[in-house]
Each structure stands twice: as structure tokens, then as C-alpha cells.
C-alpha positions as CSV (number, residue, x, y, z in Angstrom):
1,X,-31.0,-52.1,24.1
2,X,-28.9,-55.4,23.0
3,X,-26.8,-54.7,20.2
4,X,-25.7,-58.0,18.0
5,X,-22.0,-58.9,18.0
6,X,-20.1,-58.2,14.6
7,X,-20.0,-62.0,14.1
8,X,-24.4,-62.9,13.8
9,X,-24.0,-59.6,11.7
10,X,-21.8,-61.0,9.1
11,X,-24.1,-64.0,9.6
12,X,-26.8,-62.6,8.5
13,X,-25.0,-60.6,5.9
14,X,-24.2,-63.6,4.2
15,X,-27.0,-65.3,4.3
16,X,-28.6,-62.3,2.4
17,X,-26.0,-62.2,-0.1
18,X,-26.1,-66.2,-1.1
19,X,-29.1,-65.3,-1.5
20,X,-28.4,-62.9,-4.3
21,X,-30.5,-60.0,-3.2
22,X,-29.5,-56.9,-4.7
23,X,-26.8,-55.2,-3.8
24,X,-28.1,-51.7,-3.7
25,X,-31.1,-53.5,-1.4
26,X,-28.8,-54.8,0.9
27,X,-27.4,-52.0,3.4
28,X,-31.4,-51.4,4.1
29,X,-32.2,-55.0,4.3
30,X,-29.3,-55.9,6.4
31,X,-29.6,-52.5,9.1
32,X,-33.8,-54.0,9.4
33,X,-33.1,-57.5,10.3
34,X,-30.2,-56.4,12.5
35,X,-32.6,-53.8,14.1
36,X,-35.1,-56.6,14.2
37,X,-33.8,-59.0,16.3
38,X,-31.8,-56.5,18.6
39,X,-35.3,-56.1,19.6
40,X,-36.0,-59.6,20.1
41,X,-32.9,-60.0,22.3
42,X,-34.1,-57.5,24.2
43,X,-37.8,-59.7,25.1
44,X,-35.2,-62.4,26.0
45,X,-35.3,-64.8,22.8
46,X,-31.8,-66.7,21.9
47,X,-30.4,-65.7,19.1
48,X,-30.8,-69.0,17.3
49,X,-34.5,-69.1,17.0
50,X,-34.5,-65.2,16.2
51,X,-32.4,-66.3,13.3
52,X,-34.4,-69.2,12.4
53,X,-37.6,-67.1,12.2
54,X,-35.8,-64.6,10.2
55,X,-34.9,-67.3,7.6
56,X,-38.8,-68.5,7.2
57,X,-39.6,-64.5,7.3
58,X,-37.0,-63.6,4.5
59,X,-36.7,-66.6,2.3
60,X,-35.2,-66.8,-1.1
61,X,-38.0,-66.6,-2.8
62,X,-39.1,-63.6,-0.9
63,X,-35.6,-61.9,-1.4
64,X,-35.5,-62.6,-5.1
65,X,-39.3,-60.6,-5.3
66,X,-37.5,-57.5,-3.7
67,X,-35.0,-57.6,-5.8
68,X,-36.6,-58.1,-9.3
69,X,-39.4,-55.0,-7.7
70,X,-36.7,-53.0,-6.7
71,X,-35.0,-53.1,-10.2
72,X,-38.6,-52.5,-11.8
73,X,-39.0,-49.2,-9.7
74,X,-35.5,-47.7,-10.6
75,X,-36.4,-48.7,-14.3
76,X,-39.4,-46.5,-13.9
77,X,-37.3,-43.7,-12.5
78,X,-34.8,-43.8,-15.8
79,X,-37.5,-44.2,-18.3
80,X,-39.7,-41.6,-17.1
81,X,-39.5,-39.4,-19.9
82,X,-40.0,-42.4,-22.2
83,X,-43.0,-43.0,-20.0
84,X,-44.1,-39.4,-21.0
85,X,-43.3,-39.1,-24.3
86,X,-44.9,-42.4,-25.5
87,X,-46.9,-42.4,-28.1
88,X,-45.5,-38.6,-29.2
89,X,-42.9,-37.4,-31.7
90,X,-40.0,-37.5,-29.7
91,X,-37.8,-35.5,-32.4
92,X,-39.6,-32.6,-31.4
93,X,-37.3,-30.2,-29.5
94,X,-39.2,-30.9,-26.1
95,X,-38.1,-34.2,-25.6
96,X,-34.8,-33.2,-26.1
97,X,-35.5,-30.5,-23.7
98,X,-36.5,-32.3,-21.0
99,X,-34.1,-34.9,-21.5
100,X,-31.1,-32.3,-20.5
101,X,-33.1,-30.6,-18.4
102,X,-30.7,-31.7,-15.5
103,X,-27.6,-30.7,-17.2
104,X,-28.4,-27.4,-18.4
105,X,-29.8,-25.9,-14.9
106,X,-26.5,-27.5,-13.4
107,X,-24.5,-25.4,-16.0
108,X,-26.9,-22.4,-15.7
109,X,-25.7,-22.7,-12.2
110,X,-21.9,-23.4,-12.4
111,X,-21.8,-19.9,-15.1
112,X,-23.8,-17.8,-12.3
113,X,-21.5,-18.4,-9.5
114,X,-18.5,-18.0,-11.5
115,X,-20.1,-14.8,-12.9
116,X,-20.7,-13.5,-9.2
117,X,-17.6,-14.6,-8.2
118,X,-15.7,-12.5,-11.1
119,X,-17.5,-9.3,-10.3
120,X,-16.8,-9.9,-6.5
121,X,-13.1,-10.3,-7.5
122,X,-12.6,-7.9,-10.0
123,X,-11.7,-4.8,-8.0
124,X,-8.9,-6.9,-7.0
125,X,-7.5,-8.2,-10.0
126,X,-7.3,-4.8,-11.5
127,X,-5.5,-3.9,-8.3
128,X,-3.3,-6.8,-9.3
129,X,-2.7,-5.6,-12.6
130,X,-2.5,-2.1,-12.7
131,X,-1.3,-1.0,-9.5
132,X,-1.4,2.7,-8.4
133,X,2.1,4.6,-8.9
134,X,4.5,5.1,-6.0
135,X,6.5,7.5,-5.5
136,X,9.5,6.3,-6.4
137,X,7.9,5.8,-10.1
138,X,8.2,9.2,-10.8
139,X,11.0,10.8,-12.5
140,X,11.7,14.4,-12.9
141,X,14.0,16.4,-15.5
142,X,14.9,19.8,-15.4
143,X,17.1,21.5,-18.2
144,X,18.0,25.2,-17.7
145,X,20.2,26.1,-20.7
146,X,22.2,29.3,-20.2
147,X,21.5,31.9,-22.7
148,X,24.5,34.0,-24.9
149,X,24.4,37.7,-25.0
150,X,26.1,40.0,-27.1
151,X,26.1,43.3,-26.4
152,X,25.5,46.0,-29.2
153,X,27.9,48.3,-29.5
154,X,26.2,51.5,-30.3
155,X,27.0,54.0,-32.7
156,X,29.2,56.6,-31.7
157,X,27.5,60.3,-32.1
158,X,28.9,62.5,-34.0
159,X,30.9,65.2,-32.7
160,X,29.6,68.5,-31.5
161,X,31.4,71.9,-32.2
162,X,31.9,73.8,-29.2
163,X,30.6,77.4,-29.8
164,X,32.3,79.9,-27.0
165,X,29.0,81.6,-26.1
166,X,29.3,85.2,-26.4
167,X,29.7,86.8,-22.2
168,X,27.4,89.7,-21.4
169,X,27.9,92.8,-20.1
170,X,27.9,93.0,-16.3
171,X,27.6,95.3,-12.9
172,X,28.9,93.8,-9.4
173,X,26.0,94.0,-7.6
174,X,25.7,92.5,-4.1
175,X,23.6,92.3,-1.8
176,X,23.3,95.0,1.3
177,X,24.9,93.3,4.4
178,X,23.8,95.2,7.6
179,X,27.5,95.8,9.6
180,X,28.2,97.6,12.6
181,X,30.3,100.7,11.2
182,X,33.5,99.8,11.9
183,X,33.4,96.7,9.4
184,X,31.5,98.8,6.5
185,X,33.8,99.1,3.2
186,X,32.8,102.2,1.2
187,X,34.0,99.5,-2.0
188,X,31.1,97.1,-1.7
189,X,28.3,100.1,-2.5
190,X,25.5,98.7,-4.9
191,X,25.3,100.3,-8.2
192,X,23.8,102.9,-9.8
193,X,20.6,102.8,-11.3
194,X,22.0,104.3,-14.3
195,X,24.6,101.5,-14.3
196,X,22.2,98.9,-14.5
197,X,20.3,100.1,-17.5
198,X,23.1,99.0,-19.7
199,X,24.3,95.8,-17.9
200,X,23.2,93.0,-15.5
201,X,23.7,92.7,-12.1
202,X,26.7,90.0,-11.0
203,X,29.0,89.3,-8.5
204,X,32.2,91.0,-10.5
205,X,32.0,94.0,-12.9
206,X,33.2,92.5,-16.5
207,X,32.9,94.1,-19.7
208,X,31.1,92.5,-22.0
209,X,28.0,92.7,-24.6
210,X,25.1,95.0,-23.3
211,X,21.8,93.8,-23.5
212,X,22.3,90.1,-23.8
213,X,19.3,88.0,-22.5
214,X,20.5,84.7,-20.6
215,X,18.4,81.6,-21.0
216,X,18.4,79.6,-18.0
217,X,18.3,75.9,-18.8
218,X,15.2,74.1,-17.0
219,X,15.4,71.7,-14.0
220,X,15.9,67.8,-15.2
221,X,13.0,65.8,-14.2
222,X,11.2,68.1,-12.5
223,X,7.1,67.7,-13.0
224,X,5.3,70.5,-14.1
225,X,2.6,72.3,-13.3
226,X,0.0,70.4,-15.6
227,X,1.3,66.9,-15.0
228,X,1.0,67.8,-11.1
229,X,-2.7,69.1,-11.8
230,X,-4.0,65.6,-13.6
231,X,-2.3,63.2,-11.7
232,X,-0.7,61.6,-14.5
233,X,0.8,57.8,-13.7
234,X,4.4,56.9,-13.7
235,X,5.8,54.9,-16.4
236,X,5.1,51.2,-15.6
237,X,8.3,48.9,-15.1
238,X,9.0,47.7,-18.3
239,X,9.4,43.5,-18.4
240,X,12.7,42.1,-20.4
241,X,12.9,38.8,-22.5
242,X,16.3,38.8,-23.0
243,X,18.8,40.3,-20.1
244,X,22.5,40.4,-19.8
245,X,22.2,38.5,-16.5
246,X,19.7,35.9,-16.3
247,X,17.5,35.4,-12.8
248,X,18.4,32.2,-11.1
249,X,17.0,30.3,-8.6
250,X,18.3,30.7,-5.1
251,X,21.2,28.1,-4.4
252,X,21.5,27.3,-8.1
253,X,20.4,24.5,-10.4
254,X,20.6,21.7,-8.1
255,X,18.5,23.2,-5.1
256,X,15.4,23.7,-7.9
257,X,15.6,20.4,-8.9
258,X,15.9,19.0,-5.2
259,X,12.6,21.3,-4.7
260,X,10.7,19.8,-8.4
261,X,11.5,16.2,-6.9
262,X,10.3,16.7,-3.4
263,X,7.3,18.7,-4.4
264,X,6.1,17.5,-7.7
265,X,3.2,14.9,-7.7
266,X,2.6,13.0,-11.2
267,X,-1.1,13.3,-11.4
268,X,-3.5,10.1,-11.4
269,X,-5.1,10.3,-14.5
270,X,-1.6,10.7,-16.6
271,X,-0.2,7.6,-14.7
272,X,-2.8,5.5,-15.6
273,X,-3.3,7.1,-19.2
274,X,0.8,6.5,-19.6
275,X,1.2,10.1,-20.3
276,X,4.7,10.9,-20.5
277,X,6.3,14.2,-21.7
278,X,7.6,18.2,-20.9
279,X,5.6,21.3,-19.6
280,X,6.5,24.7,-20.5
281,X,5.8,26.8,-18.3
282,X,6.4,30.8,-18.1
283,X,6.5,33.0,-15.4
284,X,8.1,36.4,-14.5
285,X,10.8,36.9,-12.5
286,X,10.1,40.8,-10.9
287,X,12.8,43.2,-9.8
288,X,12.2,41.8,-6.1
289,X,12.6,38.4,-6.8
290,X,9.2,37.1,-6.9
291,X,7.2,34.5,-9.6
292,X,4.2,36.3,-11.4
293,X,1.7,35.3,-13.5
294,X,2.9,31.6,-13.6
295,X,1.2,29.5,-16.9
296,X,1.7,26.8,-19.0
297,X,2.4,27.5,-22.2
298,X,2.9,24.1,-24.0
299,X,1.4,21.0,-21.7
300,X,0.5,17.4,-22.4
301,X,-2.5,17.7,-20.5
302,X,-4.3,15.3,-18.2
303,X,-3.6,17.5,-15.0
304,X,0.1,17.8,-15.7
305,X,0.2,21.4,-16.6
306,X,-1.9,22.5,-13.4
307,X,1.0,20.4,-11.6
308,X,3.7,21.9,-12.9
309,X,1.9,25.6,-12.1
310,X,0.9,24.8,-9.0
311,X,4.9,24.0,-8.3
312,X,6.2,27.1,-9.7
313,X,3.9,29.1,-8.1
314,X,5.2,27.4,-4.8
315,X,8.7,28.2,-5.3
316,X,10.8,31.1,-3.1
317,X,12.3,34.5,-4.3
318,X,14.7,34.1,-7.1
319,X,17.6,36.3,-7.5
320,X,16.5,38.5,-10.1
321,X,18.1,39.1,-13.7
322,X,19.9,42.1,-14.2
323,X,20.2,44.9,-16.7
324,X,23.3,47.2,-16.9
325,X,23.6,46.1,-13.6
326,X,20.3,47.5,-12.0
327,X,17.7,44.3,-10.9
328,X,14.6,44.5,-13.5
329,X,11.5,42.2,-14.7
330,X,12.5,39.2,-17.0
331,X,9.5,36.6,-18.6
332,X,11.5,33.0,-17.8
333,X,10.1,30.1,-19.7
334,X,11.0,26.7,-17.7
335,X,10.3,22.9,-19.5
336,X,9.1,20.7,-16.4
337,X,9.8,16.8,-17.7
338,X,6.9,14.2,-16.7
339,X,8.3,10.7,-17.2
340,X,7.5,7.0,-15.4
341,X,10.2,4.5,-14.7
């Protein structure tokens, strides 16, 4: 198809506007006449008569009816709600209502989206703003204070008189030896039976008191009969608070507090909570070395204590305290400090 040089489309253009048709008419006006006589180029027709039969087509008169009916119709569109509210009591709320019905669905709108919008973004502004700890953020403390003992001298007891005990009568007495009879000595005969009512038999002949009866002390620790029989226990090992050497942990302060920072996690809940404070925990130290019965004594809760257990139950042989020098069982009571940077 023919298109129409720029120039007969300015043409036209201003031969519409001298015209005065309205402006908000003209765009459409002006794209139908220009359609209008591409298509009469196209049936061969010079432009000049196409233009002149557009002119008697689209006169003034003509142009200033589509212009006043145009302005009519978007007068209509404003004033509908006039239209429908004539005759009625317009200070009722429904007028009102439908009046800014348009500008409250556009803000009905504009609060939804930015409500969806905030709960779509919310996990990540709370990321933002309270982000989870590192591990740099925790900061450990341990204090291990060394303890002052002062031996008791004990009371002396008192002396003890020495009583010579009285030394009884006795008969040498040895036992028969079978020799060949060229070793036998006639000395070494055993005694009489006479001899032996009046004394005791021995390995020397001593005078001495007849008829003493000598008490034989009895054997130190050695069980008896009925103890044997019952199957009695043995005492249990007894546990000491207080020692004159304290148990330490192997390689000294600083290798326990290199093993709290490497192995002590602050717990999830006390980091967001700020929780911030010491954990007591007690343990015993056995003659062996190793941690039993590990609690927490005084915590600040929110999975700290468990922590701090869980740690000290972790933890190597100690060397164990001692007690007049022999290894025995010590409770140990050991503050574990949870604090963020």
C-alpha cells in the first residue's frame, strides 16, 4: 500500500486543527483520513482531488459537531454518579462511597502488596538484624584460684611408762635332728618330762618365774574367721574436699583453657536471649585421674550448664590431688565463664 509523505500529513493535520477540532479527537481523526486516502492512492486517484473530497467530507461544520459530541460523552463519563444519584440524598454515606470507590480499592491494593512483600522479606531482615553468633563472638574465662593449707599439728600423746615385763621360767628344748652318729652331741638331749612341768620349753635354759602364761599378740590386719564367712565389703575410698595437694589438669592452667576455647560452644538460645554469666560445675577427681559424676551446681540456664558438663566430662585424666603423699579422691568445683563480645 501507498503510504502519504510526511508533508500531505502535516497538511492535513493543519487543516484539522484551523479547524479547531478537539485536541484529544485529533490523533484518531488524523490516523482515519491518513488511512483513507492511502487507500485512494492505492485505486490511482491524485492526491489533490483525494484532499479535496476530504475537505467537502470533513468540513468545519462537521468537525465542530465531533467536537462539541465528543466533549458531551466524556461529560457523561465524569458525572456518572451525579447521573445516579439525581434526585437522592447525596449526604448519605453511599454517594460518598462510590465516589472514592476508585481510590480506596487502589489503596486496598498498594497495602496488600506491601503486606506480602513484608512477610516475603522478613526472614531476611531479621537475618539482617540479628545475625547468628560466630565463633569468634564467644569469649571464655577460666579462674582456678589455688587453695591455702595449713596443716594441724596434732597433739602429742602422752608418754607411756615402760614396764620390764616379768621373764618366765624356761627349759632348752629343741627339736630332734636325725644325724649320722658321728655328728650326734650327747648336749643337745631334749628334756625331761619332769623338767617341763615347772617351765616352758625354749631355745636356752633361763631361770625365771614358773608358771607364767605368755600372751601372743594377734596378727595386724588379718581377717577372721567370721568376716571371711559373711563376705563383708571393704571400706569404700573415702572422697576429700580439701587436700594438701590439689589435682591439676594435665599440662597446667593454660592447656585447660586452650581445651574450654576449642571445645566450648555458646548455645543458641543464650546468644539470642543475651545470656551472659559463670557455671559452676563439680566433679571428682579419682585416685586414677579420672572426672566423675560431673554437674552443675550454680548455672544461668538456657543450655549453658549442659554445655559446660558436657565439656568437663570430655576432658582427659587429671593428675590427681594428694594426701600425705598417697593419690586419693578430691570433689573439684570449676566456674566456666559464658560472655559475648
Amino acid at each position: 500500500m501507498k503510504r502519504l509523505q510526511e508533508n500531505r500529513i502535516d497538511q492535513i493535520s493543519k487543516y484539522l486543527q484551523a479547524n479547531k477540532l478537539d485536541p484529544e479527537l485529533l490523533p484518531e481523526i488524523l490516523d482515519h483520513l491518513a488511512c483513507e486516502a492511502e487507500e485512494n492512492l492505492w485505486d490511482g486517484k491524485p492526491f489533490e482531488q483525494i484532499y479535496q473530497d476530504m475537505v467537502k467530507a470533513a468540513d468545519a461544520q462537521t468537525l465542530l459537531n465531533l467536537s462539541v459530541d465528543h466533549q458531551n460523552l466524556l461529560a457523561m463519563e465524569k458525572s456518572l454518579n451525579d447521573i445516579v444519584f439525581e434526585n437522592r440524598n447525596k449526604s448519605y454515606g453511599a454517594y460518598d462511597l462510590r465516589k472514592g470507590y476508585g481510590q480506596t480499592i487502589q489503596r486496598s491494593v498498594v497495602m496488600g502488596v506491601a503486606f506480602f512483600l513484608l512477610l516475603v522479606m522478613f526472614p531476611k531482615l531479621y537475618a539482617k538484624l540479628i545475625p547468628d553468633p560466630k565463633p569468634d563472638d564467644i569469649a571464655w574465662s577460666v579462674e582456678a584460684k589455688p587453695v591455702d593449707i595449713r596443716v594441724e599439728e596434732l597433739p602429742k600423746p602422752p608418754p607411756v611408762d615402760e614396764e620390764i615385763a616379768p621373764t618366765p621360767k624356761t627349759v632348752k628344748s629343741l627339736t630332734p635332728e636325725v644325724l649320722p652318729d658321728n655328728q650326734v652331741e650327747i648336749e643337745n638331749l631334749p628334756p625331761a618330762i619332769d623338767e617341763l612341768d615347772h617351765a616352758q620349753p625354749s631355745t636356752e635354759t633361763a631361770d625365771g618365774i614358773e608358771n607364767l602364761d605368755v600372751i601372743v599378740p594377734p596378727v595386724e590386719n588379718a581377717p577372721t574367721a567370721k568376716s571371711e564367712a559373711t563376705g563383708a565389703e571393704p571400706k569404700k575410698e573415702e572422697t576429700f574436699i580439701v587436700v594438701e595437694q590439689s589435682p591439676q589438669y594435665a599440662g597446667g592452667n593454660e592447656a585447660m583453657a586452650s581445651f574450654l576455647r576449642k571445645n566450648l560452644k555458646y548455645p543458641r538460645p543464650a546468644s539470642q536471649a543475651g545470656i551472659q554469666g559463670k557455671v559452676y560445675v563439680q566433679f571428682t577427681v579419682g585416685s586414677d585421674g579420672k572426672i566423675e559424676n560431673a554437674s552443675a551446681i550454680k548455672g544461668i540456664g538456657f543450655g549453658c550448664d549442659e554445655e559446660a558438663v558436657r565439656v568437663v566430662s570430655m576432658m582427659k585424666d587429671w593428675m590427681p590431688g594428694k594426701q600425705a603423699g598417697v593419690p586419693v579422691r578430691v570433689r573439684f568445683t570449676l566456674p566456666i565463664a559464658f560472655q559475648l563480645d
